[in-house]
N, C-alpha and C positions, 0 to 999 in steps of 0.2 A: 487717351493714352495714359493719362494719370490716373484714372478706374481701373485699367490693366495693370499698370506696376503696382499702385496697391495690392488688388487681387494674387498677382503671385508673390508678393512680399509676406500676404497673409498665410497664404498655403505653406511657402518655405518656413515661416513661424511655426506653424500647426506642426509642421513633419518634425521639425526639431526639438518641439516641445513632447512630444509623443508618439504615439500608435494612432489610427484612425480612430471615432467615438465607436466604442463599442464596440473595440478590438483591444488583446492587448500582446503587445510584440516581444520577440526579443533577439538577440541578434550577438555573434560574438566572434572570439578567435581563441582556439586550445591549440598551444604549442607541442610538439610530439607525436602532435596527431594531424596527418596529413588528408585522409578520406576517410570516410566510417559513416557511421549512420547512430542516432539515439531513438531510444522510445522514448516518448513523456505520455504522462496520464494526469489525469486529475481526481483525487480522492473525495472530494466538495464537489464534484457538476461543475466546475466552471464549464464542461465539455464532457461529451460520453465518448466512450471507446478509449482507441489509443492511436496515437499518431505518432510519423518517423518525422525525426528531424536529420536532414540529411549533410553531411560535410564536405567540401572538397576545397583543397587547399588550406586544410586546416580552419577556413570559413564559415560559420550555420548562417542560418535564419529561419526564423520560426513566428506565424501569427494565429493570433487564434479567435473567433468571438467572446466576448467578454462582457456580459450584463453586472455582473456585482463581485466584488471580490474574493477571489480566491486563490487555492494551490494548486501548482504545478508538478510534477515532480519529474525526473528527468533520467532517467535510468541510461548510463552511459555504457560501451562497450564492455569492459568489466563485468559490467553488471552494477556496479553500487550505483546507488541514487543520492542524489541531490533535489531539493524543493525551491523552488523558484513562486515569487509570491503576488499575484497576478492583482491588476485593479482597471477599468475598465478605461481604455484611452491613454493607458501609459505603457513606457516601452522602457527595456531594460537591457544592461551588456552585461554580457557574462566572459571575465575574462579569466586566465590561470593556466596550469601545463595539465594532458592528461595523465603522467607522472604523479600529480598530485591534485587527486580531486578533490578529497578534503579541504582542500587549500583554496579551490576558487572562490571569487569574487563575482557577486552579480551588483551590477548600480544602479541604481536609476526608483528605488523607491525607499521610503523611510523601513519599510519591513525589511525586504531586504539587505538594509544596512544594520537592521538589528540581527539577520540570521548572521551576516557576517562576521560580526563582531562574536557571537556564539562559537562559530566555528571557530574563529580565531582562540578562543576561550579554551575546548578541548582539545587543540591539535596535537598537542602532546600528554593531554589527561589520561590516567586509567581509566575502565570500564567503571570500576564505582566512581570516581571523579567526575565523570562525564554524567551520571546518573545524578549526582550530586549538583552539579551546575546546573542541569535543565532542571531541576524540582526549582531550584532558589530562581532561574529565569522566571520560571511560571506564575512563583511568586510574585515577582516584582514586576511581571505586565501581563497581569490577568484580560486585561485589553485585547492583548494583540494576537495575530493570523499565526506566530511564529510560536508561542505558546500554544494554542490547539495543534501543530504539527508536531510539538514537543511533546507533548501529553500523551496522541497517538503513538509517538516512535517510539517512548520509554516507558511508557506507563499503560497500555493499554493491551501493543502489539508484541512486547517484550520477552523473551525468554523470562520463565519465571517471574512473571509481572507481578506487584503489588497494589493485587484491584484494591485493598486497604488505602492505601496511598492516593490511590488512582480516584476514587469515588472525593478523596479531601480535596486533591487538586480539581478534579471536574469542578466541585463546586463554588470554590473560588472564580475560575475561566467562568463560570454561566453566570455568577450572580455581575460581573463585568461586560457579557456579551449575553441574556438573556433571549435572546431573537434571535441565536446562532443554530440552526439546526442542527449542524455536526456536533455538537455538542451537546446538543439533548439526544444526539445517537449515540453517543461512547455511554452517556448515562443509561441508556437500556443495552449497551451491551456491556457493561461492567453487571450489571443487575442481571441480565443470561448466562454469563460468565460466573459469576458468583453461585449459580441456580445450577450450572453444570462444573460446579467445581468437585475435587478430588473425594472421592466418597457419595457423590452424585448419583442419580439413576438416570439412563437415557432422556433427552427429552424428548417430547412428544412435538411431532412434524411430519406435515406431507409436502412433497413435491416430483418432480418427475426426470427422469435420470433420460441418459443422452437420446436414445431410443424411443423417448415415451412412455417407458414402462412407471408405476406407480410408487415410489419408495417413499418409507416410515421408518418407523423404531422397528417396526417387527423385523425390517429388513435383514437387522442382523443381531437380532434379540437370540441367545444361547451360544454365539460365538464371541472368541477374542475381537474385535473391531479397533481399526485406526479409521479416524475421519480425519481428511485434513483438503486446507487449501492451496490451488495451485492455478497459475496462467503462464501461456505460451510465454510471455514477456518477460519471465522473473525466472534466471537458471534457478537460484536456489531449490523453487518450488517445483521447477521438473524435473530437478534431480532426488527431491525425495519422490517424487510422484517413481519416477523410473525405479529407485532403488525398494520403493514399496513395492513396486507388480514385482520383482524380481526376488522377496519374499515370498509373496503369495503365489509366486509357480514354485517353492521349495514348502509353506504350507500347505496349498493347496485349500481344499473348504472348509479348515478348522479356522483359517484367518479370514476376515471379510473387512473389504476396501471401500470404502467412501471418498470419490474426490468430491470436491464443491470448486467448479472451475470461475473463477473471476473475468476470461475473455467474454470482448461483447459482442460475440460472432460464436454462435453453435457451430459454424460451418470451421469455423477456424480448430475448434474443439475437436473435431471430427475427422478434419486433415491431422492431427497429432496423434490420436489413438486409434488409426487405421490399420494397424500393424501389432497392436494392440489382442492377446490372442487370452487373458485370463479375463475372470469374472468380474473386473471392477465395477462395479456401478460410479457412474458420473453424472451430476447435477451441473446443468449447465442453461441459467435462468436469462442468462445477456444481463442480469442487472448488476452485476460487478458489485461494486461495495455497498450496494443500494437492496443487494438478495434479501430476503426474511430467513431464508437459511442459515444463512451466514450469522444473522443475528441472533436465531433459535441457539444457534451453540458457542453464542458469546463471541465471536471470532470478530478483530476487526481490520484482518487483514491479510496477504498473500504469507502461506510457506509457514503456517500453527496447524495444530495436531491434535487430538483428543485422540488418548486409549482406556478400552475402554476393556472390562476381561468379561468371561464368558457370562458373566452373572450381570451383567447389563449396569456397569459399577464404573466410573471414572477411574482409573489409575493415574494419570500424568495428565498434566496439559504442554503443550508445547516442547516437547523433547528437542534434543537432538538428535539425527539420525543415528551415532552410535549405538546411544541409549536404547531408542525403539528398538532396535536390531535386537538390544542384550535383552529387553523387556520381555518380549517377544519367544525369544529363546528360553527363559526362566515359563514362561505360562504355557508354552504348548509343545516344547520337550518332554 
């Protein structure tokens, strides 16, 4: 009888103290928000694909398998995301209103409590302030899980990003985490990036577009070209994807389209561009952030762009939709 009360004294320990070994959980309540559903991915492998976290009564819960430390990220109704900072056998609550997502709270790990404290930091920052704080983060915990997400989000994936910037901070984060793969990835996609910056020539790449068929640089060597990335999960990236085909049926074959899809399901690919009636070419490899494509043209993330004019020449990186649109209009009016 005293080997049984122990026994489950121990189990009640364990659940309290975490997630099972080699899971890592989390679990919460967002006020405002009665049912809905989240996507979360992971940018590191802690996991491939994407999974829904589902809500009702305003309740989630979410687990996942977990061998070594990583990012989550959590792409809510809205659409904006959140990163959530995963470690193998511990479990986290994420609490706050969906009113203000900026604002929540996740507990349950020292990272965590550092993204917190960050958010907390810019809730009210400008765009340069907020740029300004994550450099000086990065600075001061070259260590940590929350700087490589910081790195990524401002310096890498960035409108107008400062690979300058970006190549000093990487170096800082690796010579601190030196065994971190993601981070000898931004280093070869700052260095692709840099190799396909403005004044650029195409670069040189094969792979194979939704169909099978074989696509290169020839693909669309002597036309204007936008390449850009997108997946089912991120409105932003399928609203330029839709507002580009809706271009190229007003150019027609003087414009040529490059998506590079980050879903890790072709099939899922293929249910979206079904209805799909101009010439886009779509690359769609399942390997999500992990493509060689994506890293052939520097990209290190869902919803950036490369234009490119007829002379096989970079003009912009990462536009915004307007811009494209006016870009666009100036080269092939």
């Amino acid at each position: 009888m005293k080997r049984l009360i122990y026994i489950l004294t121990l189990a009640l320990v364990l659940v309290a103290c975490g997630s099972r070994r080699g899971y890592f959980s989390l679990e919460g309540r967002l006020l405002n928000l009665n049912q809905g559903e989240f996507y979360v991915y992971s940018p590191d492998g802690v996991f491939d694909g994407v999974d829904t976290i589902k809500v009702e009564g305003g309740r989630f819960a979410y687990e996942t398998p977990c061998k070594e430390e990583g990012t989550l990220v959590i792409v809510f109704p809205n659409y904006s995301e959140q990163p959530v900072f995963a470690e193998p056998g511990k479990s986290v609550t994420v609490k706050g209103s969906a009113s203000h997502l900026k604002e929540i709270e996740i507990e349950g790990t020292d990272e965590n409590k550092l993204m917190n404290a960050f958010r907390k930091q810019i809730s009210q920052a400008s765009p340069p302030e907020e740029l300004k704080y994550a450099e000086q983060f990065i600075k001061n915990n070259p260590e940590s899980a929350v700087s490589v997400y910081l790195l990524r989000k401002y310096f890498i994936i960035a409108e107008n990003a400062d690979l300058g910037k970006a190549d000093n901070l990487i170096a800082i984060v690796y010579k601190a985490q030196p065994k971190n793969g993601n981070v000898a990835r931004m280093l070869r996609y700052v260095k692709a990036a840099k190799q396909c910056a403005v004044g650029a020539g195409i670069p040189s790449f094969t792979a194979q577009d939704i169909n099978g068929k074989a696509v290169s640089a020839a693909s669309f060597r002597g036309k204007v070209a936008v390449v850009y990335t997108w997946a089912n999960w991120n409105y932003e990236s399928r609203n330029m994807r839709d507002r580009l085909r809706r271009l190229k049926e007003e150019y027609g074959d003087r414009l040529a389209l490059i998506g590079i899809n980050l879903d890790p399901s072709r099939e899922a690919c293929m249910r979206s561009l079904r209805n799909d009636s101009t010439s886009t070419i779509t690359v769609c490899d399942q390997m999500m952030f992990d493509s060689p494509v994506l890293e052939r043209f520097g990209f290190g993330g869902i919803s950036e762009n490369i234009l490119f004019n007829a002379q096989g020449r970079v003009i912009e990186r990462n536009l915004a939709l307007e811009d494209i649109e006016s870009k666009l209009k100036t080269l092939l009016n």
